[in-house]
Structure formats: C-alpha cells, structure tokens
C-alpha positions as CSV (number, residue, x, y, z in Angstrom):
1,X,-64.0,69.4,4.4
2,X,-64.6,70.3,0.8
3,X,-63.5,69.3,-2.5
4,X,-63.9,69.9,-6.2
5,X,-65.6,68.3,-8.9
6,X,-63.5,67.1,-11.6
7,X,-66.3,68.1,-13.9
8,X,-67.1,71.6,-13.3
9,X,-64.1,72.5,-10.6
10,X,-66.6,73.6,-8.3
11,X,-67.0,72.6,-4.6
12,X,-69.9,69.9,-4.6
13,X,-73.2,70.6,-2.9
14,X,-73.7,67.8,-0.2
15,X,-76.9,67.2,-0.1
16,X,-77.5,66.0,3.6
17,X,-75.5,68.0,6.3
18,X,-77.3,67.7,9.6
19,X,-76.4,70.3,12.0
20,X,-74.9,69.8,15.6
21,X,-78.8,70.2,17.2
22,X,-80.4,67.9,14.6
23,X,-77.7,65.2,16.0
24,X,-77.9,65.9,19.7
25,X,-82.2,65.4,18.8
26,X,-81.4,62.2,16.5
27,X,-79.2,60.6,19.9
28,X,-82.0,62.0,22.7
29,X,-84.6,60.1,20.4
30,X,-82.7,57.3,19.9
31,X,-82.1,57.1,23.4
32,X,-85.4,57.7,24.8
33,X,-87.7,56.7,22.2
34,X,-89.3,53.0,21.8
35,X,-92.5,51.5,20.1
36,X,-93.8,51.2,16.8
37,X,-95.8,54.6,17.4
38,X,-93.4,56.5,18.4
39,X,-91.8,58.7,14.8
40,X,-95.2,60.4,13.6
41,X,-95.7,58.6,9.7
42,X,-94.3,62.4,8.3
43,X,-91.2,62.4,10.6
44,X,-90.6,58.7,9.2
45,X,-91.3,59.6,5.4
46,X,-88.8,62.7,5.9
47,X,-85.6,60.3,7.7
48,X,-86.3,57.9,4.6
49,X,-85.5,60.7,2.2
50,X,-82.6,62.1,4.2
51,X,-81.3,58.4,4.5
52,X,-82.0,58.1,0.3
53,X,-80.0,61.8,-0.1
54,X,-76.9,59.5,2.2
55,X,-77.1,57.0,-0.1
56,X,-75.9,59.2,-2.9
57,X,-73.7,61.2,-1.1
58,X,-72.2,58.3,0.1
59,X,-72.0,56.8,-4.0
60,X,-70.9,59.8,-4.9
61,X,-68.3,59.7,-2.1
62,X,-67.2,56.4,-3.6
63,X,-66.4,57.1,-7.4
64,X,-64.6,60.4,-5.9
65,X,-62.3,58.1,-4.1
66,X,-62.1,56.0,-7.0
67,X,-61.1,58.5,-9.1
68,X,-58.7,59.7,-6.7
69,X,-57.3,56.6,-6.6
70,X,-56.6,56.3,-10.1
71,X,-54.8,59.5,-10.4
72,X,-52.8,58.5,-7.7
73,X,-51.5,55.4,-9.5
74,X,-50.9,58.0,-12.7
75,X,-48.7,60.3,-10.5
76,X,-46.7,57.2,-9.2
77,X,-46.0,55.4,-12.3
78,X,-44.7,59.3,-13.9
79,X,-43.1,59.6,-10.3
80,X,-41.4,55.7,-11.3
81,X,-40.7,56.9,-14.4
82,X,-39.0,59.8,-13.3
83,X,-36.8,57.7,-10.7
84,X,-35.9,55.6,-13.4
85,X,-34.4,58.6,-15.9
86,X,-32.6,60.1,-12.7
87,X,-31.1,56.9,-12.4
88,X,-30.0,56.9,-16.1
89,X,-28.8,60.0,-15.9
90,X,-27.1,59.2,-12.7
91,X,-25.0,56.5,-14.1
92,X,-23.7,58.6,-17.1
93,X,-21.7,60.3,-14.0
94,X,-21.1,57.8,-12.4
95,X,-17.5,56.9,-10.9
96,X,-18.1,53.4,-11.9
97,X,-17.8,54.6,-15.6
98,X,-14.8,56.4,-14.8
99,X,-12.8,53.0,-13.9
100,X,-10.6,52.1,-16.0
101,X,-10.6,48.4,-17.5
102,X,-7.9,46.6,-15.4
103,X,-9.9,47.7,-12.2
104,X,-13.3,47.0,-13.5
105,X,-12.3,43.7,-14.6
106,X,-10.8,42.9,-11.0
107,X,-14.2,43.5,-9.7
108,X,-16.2,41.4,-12.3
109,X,-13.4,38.3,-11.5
110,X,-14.4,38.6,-8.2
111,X,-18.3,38.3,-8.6
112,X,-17.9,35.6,-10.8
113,X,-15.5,33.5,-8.8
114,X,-17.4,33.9,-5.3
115,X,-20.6,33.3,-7.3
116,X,-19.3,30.6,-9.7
117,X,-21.0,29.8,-12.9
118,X,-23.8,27.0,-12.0
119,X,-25.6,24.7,-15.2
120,X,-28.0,22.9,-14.0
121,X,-30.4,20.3,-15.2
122,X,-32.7,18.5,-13.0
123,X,-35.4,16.5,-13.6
124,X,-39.1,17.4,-13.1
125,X,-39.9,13.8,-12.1
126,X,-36.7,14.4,-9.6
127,X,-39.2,16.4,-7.6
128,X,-36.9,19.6,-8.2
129,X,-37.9,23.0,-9.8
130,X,-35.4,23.6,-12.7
131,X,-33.6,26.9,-11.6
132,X,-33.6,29.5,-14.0
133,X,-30.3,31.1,-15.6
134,X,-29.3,33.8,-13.1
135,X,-26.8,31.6,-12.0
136,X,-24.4,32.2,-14.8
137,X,-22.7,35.6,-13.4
138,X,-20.3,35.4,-16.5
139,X,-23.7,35.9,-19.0
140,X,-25.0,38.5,-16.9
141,X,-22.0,40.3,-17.2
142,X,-21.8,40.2,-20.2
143,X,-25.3,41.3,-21.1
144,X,-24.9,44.6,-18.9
145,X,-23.4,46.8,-22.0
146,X,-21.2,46.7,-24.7
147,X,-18.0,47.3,-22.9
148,X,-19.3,45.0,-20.0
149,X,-19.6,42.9,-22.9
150,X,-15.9,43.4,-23.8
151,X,-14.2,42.8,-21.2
152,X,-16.0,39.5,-20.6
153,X,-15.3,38.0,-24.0
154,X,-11.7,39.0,-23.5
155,X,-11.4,38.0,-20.4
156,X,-11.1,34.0,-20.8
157,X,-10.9,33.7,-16.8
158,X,-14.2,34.6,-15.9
159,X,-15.9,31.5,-17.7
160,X,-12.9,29.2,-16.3
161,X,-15.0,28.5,-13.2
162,X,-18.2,25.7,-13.5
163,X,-20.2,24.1,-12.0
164,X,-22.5,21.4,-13.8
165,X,-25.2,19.6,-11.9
166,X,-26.9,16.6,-13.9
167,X,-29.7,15.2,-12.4
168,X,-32.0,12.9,-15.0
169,X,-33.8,9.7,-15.5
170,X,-34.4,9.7,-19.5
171,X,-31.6,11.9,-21.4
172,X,-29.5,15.0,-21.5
173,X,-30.8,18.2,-22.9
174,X,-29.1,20.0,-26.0
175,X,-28.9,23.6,-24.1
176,X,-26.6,21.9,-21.9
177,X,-24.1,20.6,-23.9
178,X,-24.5,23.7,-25.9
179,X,-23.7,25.9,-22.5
180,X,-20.6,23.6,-21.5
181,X,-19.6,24.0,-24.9
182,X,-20.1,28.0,-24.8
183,X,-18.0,28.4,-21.8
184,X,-15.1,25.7,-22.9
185,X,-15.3,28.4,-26.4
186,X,-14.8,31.1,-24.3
187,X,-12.5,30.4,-21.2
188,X,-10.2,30.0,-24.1
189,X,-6.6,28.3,-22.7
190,X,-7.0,29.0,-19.4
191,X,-7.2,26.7,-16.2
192,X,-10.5,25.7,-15.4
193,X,-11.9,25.2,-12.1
194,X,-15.0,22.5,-12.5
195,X,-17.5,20.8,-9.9
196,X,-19.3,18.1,-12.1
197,X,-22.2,16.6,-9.7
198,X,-24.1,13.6,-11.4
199,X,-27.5,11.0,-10.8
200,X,-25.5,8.9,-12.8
201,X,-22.3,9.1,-14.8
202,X,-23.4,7.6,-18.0
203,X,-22.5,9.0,-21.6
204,X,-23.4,12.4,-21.4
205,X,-22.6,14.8,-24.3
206,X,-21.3,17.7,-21.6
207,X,-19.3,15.4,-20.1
208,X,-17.3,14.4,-23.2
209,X,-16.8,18.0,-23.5
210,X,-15.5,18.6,-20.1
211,X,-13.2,15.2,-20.5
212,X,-11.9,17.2,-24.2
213,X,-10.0,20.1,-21.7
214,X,-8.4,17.6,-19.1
215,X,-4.8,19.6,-20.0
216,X,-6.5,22.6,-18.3
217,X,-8.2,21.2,-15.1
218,X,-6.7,23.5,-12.1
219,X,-9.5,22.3,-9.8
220,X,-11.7,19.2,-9.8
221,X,-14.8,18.5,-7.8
222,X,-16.4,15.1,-8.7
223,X,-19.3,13.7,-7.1
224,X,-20.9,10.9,-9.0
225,X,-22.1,7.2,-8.9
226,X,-19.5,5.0,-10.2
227,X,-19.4,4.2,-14.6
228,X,-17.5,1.9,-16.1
229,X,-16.8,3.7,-19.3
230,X,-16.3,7.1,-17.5
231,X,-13.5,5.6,-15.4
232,X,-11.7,4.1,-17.7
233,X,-11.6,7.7,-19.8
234,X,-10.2,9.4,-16.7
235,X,-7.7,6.7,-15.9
236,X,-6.3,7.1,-19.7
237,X,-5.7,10.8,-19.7
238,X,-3.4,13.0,-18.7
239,X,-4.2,16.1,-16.0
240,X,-1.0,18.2,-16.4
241,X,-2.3,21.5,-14.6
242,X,-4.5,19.8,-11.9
243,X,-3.9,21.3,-8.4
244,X,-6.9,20.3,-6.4
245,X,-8.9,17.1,-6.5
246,X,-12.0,16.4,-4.3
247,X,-13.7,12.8,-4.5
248,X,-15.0,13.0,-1.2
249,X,-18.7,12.0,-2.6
250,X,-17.2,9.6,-5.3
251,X,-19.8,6.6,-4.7
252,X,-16.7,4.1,-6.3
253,X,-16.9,0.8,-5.6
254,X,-14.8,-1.3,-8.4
255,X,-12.4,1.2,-8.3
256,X,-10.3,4.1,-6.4
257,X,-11.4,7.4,-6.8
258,X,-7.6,8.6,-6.3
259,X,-6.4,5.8,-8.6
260,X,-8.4,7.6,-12.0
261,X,-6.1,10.7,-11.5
262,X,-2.6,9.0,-11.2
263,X,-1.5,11.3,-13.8
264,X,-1.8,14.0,-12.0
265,X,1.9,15.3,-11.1
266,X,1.0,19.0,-10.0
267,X,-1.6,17.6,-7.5
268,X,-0.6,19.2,-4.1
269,X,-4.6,19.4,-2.9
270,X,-6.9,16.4,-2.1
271,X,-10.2,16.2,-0.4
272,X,-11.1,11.8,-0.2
273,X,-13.0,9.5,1.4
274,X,-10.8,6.7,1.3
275,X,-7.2,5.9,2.2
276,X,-5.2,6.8,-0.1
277,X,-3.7,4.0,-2.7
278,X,0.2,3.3,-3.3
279,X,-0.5,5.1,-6.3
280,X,-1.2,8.5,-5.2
281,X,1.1,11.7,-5.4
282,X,2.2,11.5,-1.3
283,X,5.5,13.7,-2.2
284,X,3.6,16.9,-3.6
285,X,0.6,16.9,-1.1
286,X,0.7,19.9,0.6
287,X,-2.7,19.7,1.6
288,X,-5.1,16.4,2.9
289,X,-8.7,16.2,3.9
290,X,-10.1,13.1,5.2
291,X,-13.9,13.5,4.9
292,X,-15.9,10.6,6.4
293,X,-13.4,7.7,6.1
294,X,-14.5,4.7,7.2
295,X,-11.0,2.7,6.1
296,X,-8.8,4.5,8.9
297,X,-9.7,3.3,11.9
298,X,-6.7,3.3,14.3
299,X,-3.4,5.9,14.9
300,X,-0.8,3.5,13.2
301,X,-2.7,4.1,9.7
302,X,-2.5,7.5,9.6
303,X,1.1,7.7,10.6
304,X,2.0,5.8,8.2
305,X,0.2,8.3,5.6
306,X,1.6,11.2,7.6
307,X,5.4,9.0,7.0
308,X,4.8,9.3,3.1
309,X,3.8,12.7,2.9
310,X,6.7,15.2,3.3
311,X,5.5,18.6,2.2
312,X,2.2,18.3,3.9
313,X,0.6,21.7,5.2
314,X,-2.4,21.5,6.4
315,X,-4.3,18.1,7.8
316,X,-8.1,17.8,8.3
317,X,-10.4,14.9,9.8
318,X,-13.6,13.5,10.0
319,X,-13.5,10.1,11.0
320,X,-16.4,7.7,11.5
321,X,-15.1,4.8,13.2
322,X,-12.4,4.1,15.4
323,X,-12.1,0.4,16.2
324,X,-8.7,0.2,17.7
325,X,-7.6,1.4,21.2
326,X,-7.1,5.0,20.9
327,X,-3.5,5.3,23.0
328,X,-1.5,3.2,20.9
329,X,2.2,4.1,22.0
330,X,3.5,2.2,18.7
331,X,1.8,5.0,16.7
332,X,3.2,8.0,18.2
333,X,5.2,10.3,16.4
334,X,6.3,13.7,14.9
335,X,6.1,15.5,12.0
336,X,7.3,19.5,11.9
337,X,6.0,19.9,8.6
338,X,2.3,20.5,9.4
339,X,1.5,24.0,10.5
340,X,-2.6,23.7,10.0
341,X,-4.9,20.7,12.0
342,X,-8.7,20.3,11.1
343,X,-10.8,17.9,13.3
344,X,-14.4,17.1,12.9
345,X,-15.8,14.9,15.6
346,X,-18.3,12.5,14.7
347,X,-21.4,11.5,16.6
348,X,-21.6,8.1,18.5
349,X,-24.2,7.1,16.1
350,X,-21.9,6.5,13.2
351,X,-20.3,2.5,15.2
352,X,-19.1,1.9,18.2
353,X,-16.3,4.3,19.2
354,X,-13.9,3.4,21.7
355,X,-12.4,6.9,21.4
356,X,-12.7,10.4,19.2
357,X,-10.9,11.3,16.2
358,X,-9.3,13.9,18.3
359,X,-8.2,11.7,21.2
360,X,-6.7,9.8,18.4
361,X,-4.7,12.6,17.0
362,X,-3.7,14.5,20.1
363,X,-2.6,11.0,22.5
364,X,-0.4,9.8,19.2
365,X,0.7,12.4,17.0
366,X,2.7,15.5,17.9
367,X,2.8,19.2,15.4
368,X,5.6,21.5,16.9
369,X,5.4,23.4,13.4
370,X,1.5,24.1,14.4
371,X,-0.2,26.6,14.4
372,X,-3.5,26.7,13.5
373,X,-6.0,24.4,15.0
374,X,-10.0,23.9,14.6
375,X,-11.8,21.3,16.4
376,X,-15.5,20.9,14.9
377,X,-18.3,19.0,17.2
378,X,-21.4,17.1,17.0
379,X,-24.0,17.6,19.8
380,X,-24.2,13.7,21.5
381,X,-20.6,14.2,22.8
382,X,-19.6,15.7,25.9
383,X,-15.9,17.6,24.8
384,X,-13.1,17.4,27.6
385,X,-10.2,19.2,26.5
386,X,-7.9,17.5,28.9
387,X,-6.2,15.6,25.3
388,X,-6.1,19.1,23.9
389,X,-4.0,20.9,26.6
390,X,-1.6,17.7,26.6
391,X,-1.2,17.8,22.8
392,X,-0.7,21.3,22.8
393,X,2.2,21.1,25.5
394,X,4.0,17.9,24.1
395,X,4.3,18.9,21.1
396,X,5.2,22.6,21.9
397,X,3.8,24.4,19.3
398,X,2.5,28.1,19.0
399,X,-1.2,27.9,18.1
400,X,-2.1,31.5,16.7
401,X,-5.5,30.8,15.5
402,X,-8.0,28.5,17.3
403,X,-11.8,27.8,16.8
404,X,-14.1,25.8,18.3
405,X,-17.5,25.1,16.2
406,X,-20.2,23.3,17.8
407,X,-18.4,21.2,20.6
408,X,-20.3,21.0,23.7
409,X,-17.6,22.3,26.4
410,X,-17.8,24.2,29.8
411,X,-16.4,27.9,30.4
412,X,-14.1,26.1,32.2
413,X,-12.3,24.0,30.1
414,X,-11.9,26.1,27.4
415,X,-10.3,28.9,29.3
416,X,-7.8,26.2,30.9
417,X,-7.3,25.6,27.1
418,X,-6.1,28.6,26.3
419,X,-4.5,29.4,28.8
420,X,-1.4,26.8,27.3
421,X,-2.2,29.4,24.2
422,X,-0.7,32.4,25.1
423,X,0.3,33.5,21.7
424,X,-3.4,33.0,19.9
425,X,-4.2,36.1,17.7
426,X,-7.3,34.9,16.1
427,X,-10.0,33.3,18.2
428,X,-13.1,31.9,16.7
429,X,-16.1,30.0,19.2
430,X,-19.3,28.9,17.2
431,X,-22.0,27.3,19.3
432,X,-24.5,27.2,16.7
433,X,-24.0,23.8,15.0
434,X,-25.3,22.4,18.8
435,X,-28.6,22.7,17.8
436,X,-30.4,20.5,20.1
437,X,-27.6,20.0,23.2
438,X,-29.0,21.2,26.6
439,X,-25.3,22.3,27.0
440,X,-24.6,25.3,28.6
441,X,-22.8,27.9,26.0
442,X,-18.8,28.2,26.7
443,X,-19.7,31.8,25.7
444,X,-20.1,33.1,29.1
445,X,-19.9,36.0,31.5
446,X,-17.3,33.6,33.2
447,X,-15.2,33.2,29.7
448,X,-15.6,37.1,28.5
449,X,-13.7,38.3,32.3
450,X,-11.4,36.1,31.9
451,X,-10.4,37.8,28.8
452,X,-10.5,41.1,30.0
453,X,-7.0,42.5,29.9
454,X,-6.1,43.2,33.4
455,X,-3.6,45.6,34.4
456,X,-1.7,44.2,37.7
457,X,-1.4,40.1,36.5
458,X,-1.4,38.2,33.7
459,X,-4.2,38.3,30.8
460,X,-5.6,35.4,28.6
461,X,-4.9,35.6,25.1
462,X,-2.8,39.0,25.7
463,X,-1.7,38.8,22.0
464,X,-5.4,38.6,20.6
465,X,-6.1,40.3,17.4
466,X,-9.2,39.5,16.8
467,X,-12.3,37.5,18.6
468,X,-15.3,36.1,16.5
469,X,-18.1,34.8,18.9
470,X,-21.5,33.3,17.2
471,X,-24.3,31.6,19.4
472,X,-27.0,29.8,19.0
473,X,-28.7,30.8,22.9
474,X,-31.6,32.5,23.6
475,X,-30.9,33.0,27.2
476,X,-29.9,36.3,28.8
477,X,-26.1,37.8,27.6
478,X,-24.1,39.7,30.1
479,X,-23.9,42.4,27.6
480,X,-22.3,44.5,29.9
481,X,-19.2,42.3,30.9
482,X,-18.5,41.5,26.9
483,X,-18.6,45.9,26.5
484,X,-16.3,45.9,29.0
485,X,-14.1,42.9,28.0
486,X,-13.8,44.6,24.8
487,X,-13.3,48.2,25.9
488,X,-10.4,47.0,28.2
489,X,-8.4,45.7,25.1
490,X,-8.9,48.7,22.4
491,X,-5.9,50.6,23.3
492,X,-6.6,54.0,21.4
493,X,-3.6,54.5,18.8
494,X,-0.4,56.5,20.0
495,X,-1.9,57.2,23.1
496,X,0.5,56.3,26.7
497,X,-2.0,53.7,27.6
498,X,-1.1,52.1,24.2
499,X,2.7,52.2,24.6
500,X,2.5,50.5,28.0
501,X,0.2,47.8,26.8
502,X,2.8,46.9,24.2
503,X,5.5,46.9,26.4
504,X,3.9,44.6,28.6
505,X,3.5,42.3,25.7
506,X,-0.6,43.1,25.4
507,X,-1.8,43.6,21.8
508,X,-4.4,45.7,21.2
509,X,-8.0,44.0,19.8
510,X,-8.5,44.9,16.1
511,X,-11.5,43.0,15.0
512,X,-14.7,41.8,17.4
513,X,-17.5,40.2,16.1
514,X,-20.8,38.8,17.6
515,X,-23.5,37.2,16.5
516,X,-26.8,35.6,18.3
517,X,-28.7,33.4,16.2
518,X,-31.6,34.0,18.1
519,X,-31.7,36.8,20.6
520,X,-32.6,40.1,19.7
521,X,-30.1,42.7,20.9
522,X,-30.9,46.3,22.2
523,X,-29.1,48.8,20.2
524,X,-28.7,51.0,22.6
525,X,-26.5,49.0,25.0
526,X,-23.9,48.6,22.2
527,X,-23.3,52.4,21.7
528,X,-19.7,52.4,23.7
529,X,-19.0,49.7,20.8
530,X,-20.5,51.8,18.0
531,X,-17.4,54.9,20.2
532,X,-15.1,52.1,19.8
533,X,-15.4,51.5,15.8
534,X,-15.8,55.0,14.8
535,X,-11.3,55.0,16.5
536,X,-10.7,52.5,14.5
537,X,-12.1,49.2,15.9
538,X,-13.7,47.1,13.6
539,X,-17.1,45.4,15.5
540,X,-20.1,43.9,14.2
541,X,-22.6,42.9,16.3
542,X,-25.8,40.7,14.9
543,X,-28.6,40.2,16.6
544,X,-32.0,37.6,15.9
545,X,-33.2,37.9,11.9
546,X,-29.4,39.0,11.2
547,X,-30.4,42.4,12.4
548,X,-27.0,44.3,12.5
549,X,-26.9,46.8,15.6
550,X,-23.4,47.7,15.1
C-alpha cells in the first residue's frame, strides 16, 4: 500500500522493503541458526542498518498517522458543524412551527405538569449534591425562543405547579426566596398546586411567600417537622380553593395535621396519617387515603369514618397495626357510595398482627357500588384470597379493574379469584415489588391457559380489555402459551370470527403488555405479536435493561 506525502504529494520512498525470498531466508535462519558465530560480523553490520532504516520508516509511519488523525478530527467537527446548520435549517420547516398557539401551549402544559417545577436547596453538610436548575421546565420553556417565551409569560398556569424542597442547618438562601417569589409573579391568579418538603419548618422567607397565596392553593403536599409559629399561621387562614390535601409525612405531634386546614370547605381530597379529627370536612370527601396509620386499629373505627363520610369515592389503606380481633360482626356494614378500594398490606414486622388490613376490610365491610379494586403486598406474608372471593360475592359488586402488586399468591388462587370476576376489563399483576420472596410467580403457564378464550365452554375474564403483566423472575417463561393466550382473544375487526365472539359475550383484547424485569426476551418469538399490533393491537413487550422487543 502506498500513500502520499503531504509535502510534496508524491508516493514516499520506503526505504526497507524486503522481498518474499529475503523473508523465507530471515525465518530458515532464524530457525536453524544458533551460536554467537553464526551471522558473519558484515551480515550483522548490514541487519543493524536495515533495522536503523525500520526505525524511521516506522517514525515516519507514526507522524503520518498522526497527521491523519488530525485531519480526521477537522473533517468531523465541519461534518458536526454541518449537522448542526441542517438541523437549523430543518426547524425553519418544521411542522412544529406551523402549530398554532392554542396547540403548542397544550403541549408545553403537559411537560410542565408531568415534570413539575422542583426548587431545591439542600445542604452540602446534608451529604447531598445541590441539583442544578434543569428542573424548572417552566424556565426552560421559556428560554427556548421568543414566542416560546410568549406563551410562557402569558400563560399563568404553567408556573402554578411547585415543588420546594428545603433542606438546611444554618439559613435560607436569597435565590430561593427570589425563585418562589418569581413563580408566585408569574402564575398570576391562578390555582397553585404546591409540594413544600422541609428539615425543619422554621421562619423561612419562601415560606411566608407561599403562606401570602393561601386563597389560591388547589393542591397541597406538606411534609415537614412540626413549628409552632408555622401552625399557628395555617390554622388562621383561609384555603378557599383547596381541593387536595396530603399530610401523610406531617411529623405533628402538639397538633393535628387535618385540624391546620379546617378552613378548607372545597376539600373533597385527603391523603393522612392519622384518624381524622371531629373537625375535618367528612361531608365533601370524595376521596380518603389512609397512609401508615397507626390510630386505627380495629373494623369498628373505620366504620364509623366510612358513617360520616357520604360522598366518598374512592378508599385506600395501609395499615400498620391491627390490635383487635379482625371478624368483629359489630362492625359490619355497607356503604354503596364507594366505587374504588386501595389496600396495602403491611409486613408482620410493623407489631403484632392478629390479622391483615384486607381481612379487616373484606370480613366487615361490604362495596356493592365497587368496582375497582387493588390489593398491594409485602414479601413476609403468604396472600390467601379465600377473604377476597367472599367480599367480592357478599357484597355483589362488579369489579372491572383489578391489580395485584407484589402479593405473594399461587396460580391457583388467583384464578379462583377471578373467576367470581367475570366482568373485569382491566387486569393488572405486578410481581416485582416481591423482591426477595422465594414465592413462585402467579404469572404462570397455568394462569395464561386459563385465560385463553376457549371456544366450546366458558372463558376467564371473557370481557377483558386489556392485560398488564410485569415480573420480577428470571426463570424460564412459557412464551409460547402467553402468544397463544393472546392470539386467541384478538378477534380481527368485522371479520365472522369477531361477530360470534361478541355474541357470545367475549370481548376482544385491546391492550397487552409485558414486562420482565430481569429476563432477556428473544425477539424473534414475539413476531406473531409484532402481526398482531400492526391489525390494531396495541402490545408492548419489555425485556431485561428495559429492552423493548415489541
């Protein structure tokens, strides 16, 4: 191989090139030839100046590459450059400028309210990195061009949603304040949505600012030691336009958390820790979450709460302790008004339990208005659903949505569980959470057969829309029976199959999903599914490394 010298342009003159012979002699020699005597002393002082001509050859080999090299980096940073003026010029066409304002500003509102505008301040000596200022969607909106810009500042509601995070030993810095202040400016009149989480709620400028706007708290998150002083300011004013409250990680000791927003009559969301006080807004709840509550311990309690709130919705648990005998028959009751249950089952390690928060629930109180249901976990019980099926059939309600997150149960339990479901349409089974249970996974070949849609009898779950299966095993997957499980309840669109499906009172699937936490999946396997969504069907299927393979 040749090449020119960036010099002259000419082809370089090597100046060692042994020839095929003169290689085959230098091997034979090598081979053959031993002793200091060997090499006559002319034959050594001519290999020492064909080794000295390598030498340069070889140096001069080097800076060629060298210089290679550098025009290489040359021709990508133009090539760089380049990319970057297509993209330029790219965007002056680009449909996105062609949007017009209403529909743009849809799709900013919804970056900034999944994203949510963070402040933070923590504390070097907190052992935390201070995070930079990326987490402000609303400025980086804003800072993207001059109608970007715009829209923002008109647009009051995308700096309506905050988050501030405090966490300090010596004092509060100005930019904060200033921020807080910045985004109280601009979210103008409209309802804010706030998440204040505190080391300690002392007298801090930001906070006196936030506590200026109480007339246009929508939504308050508040997670802070208890303070004196900063009590006694909430229980004095007024929150007119508050919707949802969540003390659930108010550390309140000298006071109720609940009792500090009294004056709250819009209130129809809370999220607590504690039993709720005479004081609090039972009428207007529509919606109650019990998160860790230590204070309700037996069935009788929570009736009674259940008793004083008529326009309750939705209902979710997580108990810690339950001192009282679980089947108190004094306790049972019924309330058609809630049409949404959430249980999280705590771990034995949290007192002595003589029963579950669910056993609680399901032996005393009775739904007929419900219908969606999610039971939650924790890895040191064994879950029976033997409760479940009863609760479901006494209280004879129509459970279309159903999920299961982390509960260690058999195949065989949870398909007698749905079978008293026959008109579930959304069906959600995460394993995941059981992290270190030796459990075998309800998500098994024995479970995805019995919800194949069968032809001559009776199927399970005939009305299911949609299936969501996430697991946490590594061990082998009948891959094959869930294809075919799913395959058997796509009905394709106006064809006859579909017609006599429906008339059998079988609903076509419309959504699958399935996701292993840690097996890899073969891609291959999952081409009938990959047939399946290209008709119509939506399926996502995530393997190990949340590799998607459909």
């Amino acid at each position: 191989m040749t090449s020119l010298c960036a010099q002259c342009a000419r082809t370089p003159q090597i100046r060692i090139n042994l020839s095929p012979a003169e290689i085959s002699k230098i091997y034979n020699d090598l081979r053959s030839d031993f002793g200091p005597f060997v090499i006559p002393p002319e034959r050594v002082e001519e290999v020492k100046q064909m080794v000295a001509l390598a030498d340069k050859d070889i140096e001069d080999h080097y800076s060629e590459i060298a210089r290679l090299h550098d025009q290489i980096m040359i021709i990508e940073a133009q090539k760089e450059q380049l990319e970057a003026q297509r993209a330029k010029l790219r965007a002056l066409v680009s449909p996105m400028r062609k949007l017009p304002n209403e529909i743009l500003l849809r799709i900013l509102h919804h970056v900034c309210d999944s994203v949510g505008n963070r402040l933070f301040d923590i504390d070097e000596e907190a052992g935390i990195d201070s995070p930079p200022i990326p987490y402000l969607p609303s400025m980086v909106v804003s800072s993207v061009c001059s109608r970007w810009r715009n829209l923002a500042l008109s647009s009051p509601s995308l700096w309506a949603n905050l988050t501030v995070v405090i966490i300090t030993y010596d004092r509060e810095p100005d930019e904060l304040g200033s921020m807080v202040a910045l985004y109280m400016e601009r979210s103008g009149a409209w309802p804010l949505k706030l998440s204040v989480y505190l080391e300690r709620a002392d007298e801090l400028c930001s906070l006196g600012l936030l506590l200026q706007h109480t007339h246009r708290w929508e939504s308050f998150t508040y997670r802070a030691p208890y303070s004196v002083s900063f009590s006694n300011k909430l229980s004095q004013l007024p929150f007119p336009s508050l919707l949802e409250l969540d003390t659930s990680h108010f550390s309140g000791r000298e006071s109720s958390a609940l009792d500090l927003f009294e004056h709250a009559p819009r209130l129809h969301t809370l999220a607590t820790t504690e039993v709720p006080s005479p004081k609090a807004p039972f009428n207007q709840l529509k919606s109650l979450h019990f998160l860790m509550v230590m204070e309700l311990s037996s069935p009788a309690e929570l009736a009674n709460i259940l008793n004083n709130c008529p326009s309750l919705k939705t209902l979710s648990l997580e108990l810690k302790r339950i001192d009282q005998e679980v089947r108190d028959p004094t306790a049972q009751g019924t309330w058609h008004n809630i049409t949404s249950l959430a249980i999280m089952e705590q771990s034995a390690e949290y007192g002595s339990l003589t029963g579950s928060c669910s056993e609680m629930v399901f032996s005393s109180l009775r739904f007929p208005s419900l219908t969606e249901l999610v039971v939650k976990g924790r890895p040191q019980r064994t879950y029976a659903t033997d409760p479940l099926i009863s609760f479901i059939t006494t209280s004879s309600c129509i459970i279309t949505t159903f999920t299961i997150y982390g509960l260690s149960v058999s195949d065989v339990d949870l398909i007698a569980a749905l079978q008293v479901m026959p008109s579930i349409l959304h069906l959600e089974i995460d394993d995941k959470f059981d992290f270190y249970s030796y459990q075998q996974s309800p998500i098994s070949s024995h479970l995805m057969s019995s919800l194949r849609h069968q032809s001559t009898s009776d199927s399970l779950a005939p009305k299911l829309h949609s299936l969501c299966l996430i697991s946490k095993y590594k061990e082998p997957f009948d891959d094959a029976t869930f294809i075919g499980m799913v395959e058997s309840r796509w009905f394709k669109p106006g064809s006859d199959l579909s017609a006599a499906m429906f008339s059998a009172g079988k609903a076509c699937i419309r959504s699958i999903v399935l996701k292993f936490c840690w097996r890899e999946v073969d891609r291959e396997v999952y081409q009938p599914l990959r047939n399946l969504d290209a008709e119509g069907l939506r399926v996502v299927v995530v393997g190990k490394n949340r590799v998607q393979v459909v």
